[in-house]
GULUM-926816 format. One record per residue: residue in one letter; residue number from 1; x, y, z of N, C-alpha, C in turn. Coordinates in Angstrom, 3 decimals. Layout:
% residues N
MARMI res   n      nc1      nc2      nc3     cac1     cac2     cac3      cc1      cc2      cc3
MARMI   a NUM        X        Y        Z        X        Y        Z        X        Y        Z
...
% end
This chain:
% residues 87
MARMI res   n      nc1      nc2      nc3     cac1     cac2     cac3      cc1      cc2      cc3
MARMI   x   1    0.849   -1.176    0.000    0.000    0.000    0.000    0.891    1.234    0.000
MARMI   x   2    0.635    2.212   -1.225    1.389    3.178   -1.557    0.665    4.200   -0.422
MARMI   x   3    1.727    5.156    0.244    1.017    6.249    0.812    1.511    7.677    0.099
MARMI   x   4    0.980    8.720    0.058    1.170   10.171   -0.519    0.796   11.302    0.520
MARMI   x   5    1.263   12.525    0.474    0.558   13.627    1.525   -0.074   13.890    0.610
MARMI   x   6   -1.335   14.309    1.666   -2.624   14.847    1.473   -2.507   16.352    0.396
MARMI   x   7   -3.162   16.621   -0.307   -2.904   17.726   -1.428   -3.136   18.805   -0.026
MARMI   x   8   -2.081   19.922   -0.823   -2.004   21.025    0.006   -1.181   21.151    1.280
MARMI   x   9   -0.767   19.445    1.489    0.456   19.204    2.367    1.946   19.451    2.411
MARMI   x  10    2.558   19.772    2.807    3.931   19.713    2.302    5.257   19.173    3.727
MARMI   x  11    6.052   18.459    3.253    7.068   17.681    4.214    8.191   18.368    4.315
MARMI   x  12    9.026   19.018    5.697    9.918   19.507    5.410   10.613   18.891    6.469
MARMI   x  13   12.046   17.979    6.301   13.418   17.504    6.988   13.481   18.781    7.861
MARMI   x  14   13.762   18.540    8.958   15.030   19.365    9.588   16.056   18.172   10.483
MARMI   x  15   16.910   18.819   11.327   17.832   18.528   12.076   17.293   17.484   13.147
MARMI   x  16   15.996   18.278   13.920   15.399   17.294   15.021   14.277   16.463   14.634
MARMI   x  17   14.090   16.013   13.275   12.885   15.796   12.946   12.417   16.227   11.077
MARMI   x  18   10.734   17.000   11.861   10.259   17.665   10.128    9.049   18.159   10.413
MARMI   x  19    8.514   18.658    9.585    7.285   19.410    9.621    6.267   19.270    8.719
MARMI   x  20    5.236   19.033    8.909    4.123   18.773    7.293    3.759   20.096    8.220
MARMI   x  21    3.024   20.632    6.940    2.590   21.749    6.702    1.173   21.478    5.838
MARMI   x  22   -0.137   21.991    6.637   -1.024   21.884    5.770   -1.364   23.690    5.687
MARMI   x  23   -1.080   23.316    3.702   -1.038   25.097    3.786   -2.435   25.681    3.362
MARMI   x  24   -3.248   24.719    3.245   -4.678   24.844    3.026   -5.706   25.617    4.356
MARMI   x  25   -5.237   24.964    5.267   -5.742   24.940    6.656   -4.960   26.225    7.361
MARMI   x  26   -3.522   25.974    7.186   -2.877   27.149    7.726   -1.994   26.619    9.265
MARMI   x  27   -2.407   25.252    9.483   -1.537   24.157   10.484   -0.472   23.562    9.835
MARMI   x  28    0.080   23.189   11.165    1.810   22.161   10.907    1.517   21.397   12.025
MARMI   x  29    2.109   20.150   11.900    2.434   18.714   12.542    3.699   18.560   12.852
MARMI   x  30    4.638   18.929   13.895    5.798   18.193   13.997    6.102   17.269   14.816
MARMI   x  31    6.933   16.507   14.465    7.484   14.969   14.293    8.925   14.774   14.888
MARMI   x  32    9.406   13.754   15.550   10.402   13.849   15.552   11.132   12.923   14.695
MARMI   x  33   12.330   12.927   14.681   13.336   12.223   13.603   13.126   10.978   13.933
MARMI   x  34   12.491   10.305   14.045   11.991    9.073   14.217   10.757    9.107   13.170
MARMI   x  35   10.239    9.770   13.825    8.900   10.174   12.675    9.057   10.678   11.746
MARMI   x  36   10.043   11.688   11.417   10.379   11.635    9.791   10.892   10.300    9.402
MARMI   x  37   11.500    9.619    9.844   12.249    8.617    9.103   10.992    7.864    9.065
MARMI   x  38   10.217    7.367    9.473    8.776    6.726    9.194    8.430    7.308    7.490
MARMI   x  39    8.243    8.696    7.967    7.205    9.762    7.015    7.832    9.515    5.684
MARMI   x  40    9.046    9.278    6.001   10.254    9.059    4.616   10.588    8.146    3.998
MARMI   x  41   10.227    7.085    5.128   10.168    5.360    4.043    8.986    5.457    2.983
MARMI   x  42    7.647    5.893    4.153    6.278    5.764    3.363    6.052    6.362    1.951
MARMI   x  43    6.519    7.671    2.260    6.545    8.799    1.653    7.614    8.135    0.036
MARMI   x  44    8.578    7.363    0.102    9.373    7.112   -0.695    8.936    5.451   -1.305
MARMI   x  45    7.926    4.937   -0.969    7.219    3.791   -1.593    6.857    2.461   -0.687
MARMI   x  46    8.060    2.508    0.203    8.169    1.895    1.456    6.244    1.314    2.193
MARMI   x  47    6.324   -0.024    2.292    4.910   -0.212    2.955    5.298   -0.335    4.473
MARMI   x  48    4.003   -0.634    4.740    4.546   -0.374    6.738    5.200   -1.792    7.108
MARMI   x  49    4.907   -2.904    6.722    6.680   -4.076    6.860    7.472   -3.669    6.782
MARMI   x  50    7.920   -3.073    5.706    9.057   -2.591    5.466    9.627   -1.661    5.945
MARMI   x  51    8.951   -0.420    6.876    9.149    0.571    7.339    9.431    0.084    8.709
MARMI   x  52    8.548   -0.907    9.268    8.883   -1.365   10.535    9.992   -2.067   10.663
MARMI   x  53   10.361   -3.161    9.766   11.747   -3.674    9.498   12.674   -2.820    9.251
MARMI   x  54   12.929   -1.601    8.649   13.753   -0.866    8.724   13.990   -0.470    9.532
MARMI   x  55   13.504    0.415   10.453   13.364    0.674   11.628   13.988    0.080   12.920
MARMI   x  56   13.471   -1.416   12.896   13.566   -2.399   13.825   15.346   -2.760   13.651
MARMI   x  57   15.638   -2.707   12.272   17.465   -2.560   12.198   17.625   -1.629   12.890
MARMI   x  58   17.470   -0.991   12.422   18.109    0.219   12.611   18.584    0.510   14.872
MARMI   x  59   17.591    0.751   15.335   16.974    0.467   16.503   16.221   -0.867   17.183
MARMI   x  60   17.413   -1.577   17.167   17.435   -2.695   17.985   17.045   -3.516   18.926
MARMI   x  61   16.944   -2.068   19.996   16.932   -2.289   21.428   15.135   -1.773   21.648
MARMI   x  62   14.991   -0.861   20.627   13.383   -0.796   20.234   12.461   -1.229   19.623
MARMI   x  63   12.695   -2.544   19.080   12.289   -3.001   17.992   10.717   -3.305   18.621
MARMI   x  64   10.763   -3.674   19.553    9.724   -4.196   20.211    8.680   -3.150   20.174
MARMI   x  65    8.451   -1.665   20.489    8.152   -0.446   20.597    7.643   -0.036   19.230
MARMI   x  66    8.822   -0.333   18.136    8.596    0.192   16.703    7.017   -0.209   16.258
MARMI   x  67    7.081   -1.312   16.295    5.433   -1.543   15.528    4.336   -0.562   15.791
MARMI   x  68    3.706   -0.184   17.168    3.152    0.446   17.762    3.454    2.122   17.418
MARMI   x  69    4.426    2.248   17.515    4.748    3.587   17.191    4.564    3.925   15.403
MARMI   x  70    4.897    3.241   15.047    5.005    3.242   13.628    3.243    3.451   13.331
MARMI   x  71    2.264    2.428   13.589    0.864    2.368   13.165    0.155    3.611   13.793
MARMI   x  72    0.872    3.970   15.400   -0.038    5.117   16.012    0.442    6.706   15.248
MARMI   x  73    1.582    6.326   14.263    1.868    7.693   13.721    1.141    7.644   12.018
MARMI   x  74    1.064    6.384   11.858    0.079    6.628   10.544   -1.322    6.991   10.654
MARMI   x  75   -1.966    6.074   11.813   -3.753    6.533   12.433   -3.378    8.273   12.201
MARMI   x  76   -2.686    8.941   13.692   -2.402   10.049   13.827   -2.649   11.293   12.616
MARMI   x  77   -1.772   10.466   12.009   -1.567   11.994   10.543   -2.669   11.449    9.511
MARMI   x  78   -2.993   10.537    9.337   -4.402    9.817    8.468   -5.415   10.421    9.301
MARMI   x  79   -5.875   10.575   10.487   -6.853   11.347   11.108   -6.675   12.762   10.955
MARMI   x  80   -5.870   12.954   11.017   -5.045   14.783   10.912   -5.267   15.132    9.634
MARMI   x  81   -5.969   14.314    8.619   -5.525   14.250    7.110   -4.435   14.779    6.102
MARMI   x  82   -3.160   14.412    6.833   -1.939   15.111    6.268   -1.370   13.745    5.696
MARMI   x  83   -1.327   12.712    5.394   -1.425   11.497    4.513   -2.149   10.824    3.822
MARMI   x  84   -2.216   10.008    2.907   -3.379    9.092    2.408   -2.849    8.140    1.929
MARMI   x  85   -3.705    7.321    0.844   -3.192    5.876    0.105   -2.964    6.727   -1.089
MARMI   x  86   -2.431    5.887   -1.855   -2.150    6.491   -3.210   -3.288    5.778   -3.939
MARMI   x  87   -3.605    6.461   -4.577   -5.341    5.647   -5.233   -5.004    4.702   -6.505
% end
């Protein structure tokens, strides 16, 4: 399952993290660098296995944690409507 930001959204990297920006609304969402790196698998074609397995390398000692975190940040911004499926 392909995901995309929501039209009128926009993703911006920083240092601690990133920012969607809904410039429709005139709100921002920030995330931390955990959550960009989520926002950035998805965002780059990545499904949520794969995002969680990445992850779960990556952070080892969290792997256990990752799943949960990973699904409560897709609900999150899918309720927020700053993501979607790709149709």
């Amino acid at each position: 399952m392909k995901w995309r930001l929501a039209e009128h959204v926009s993703f911006t990297e920083a240092d601690r993290g990133g920012v969607l920006l809904n410039e429709a609304r005139g709100t921002y969402w920030q995330v931390n660098v955990t959550g960009a790196q989520v926002l950035r698998s998805l965002l780059n074609g990545n499904d949520v296995p794969q995002t969680i397995q990445h992850l779960s390398a990556a952070y080892p000692d969290q792997a256990a944690q990752i799943t949960g975190d990973v699904h409560g940040l897709i609900e999150a911004a899918t309720k927020a409507e700053l993501i979607q499926h790709e149709p």
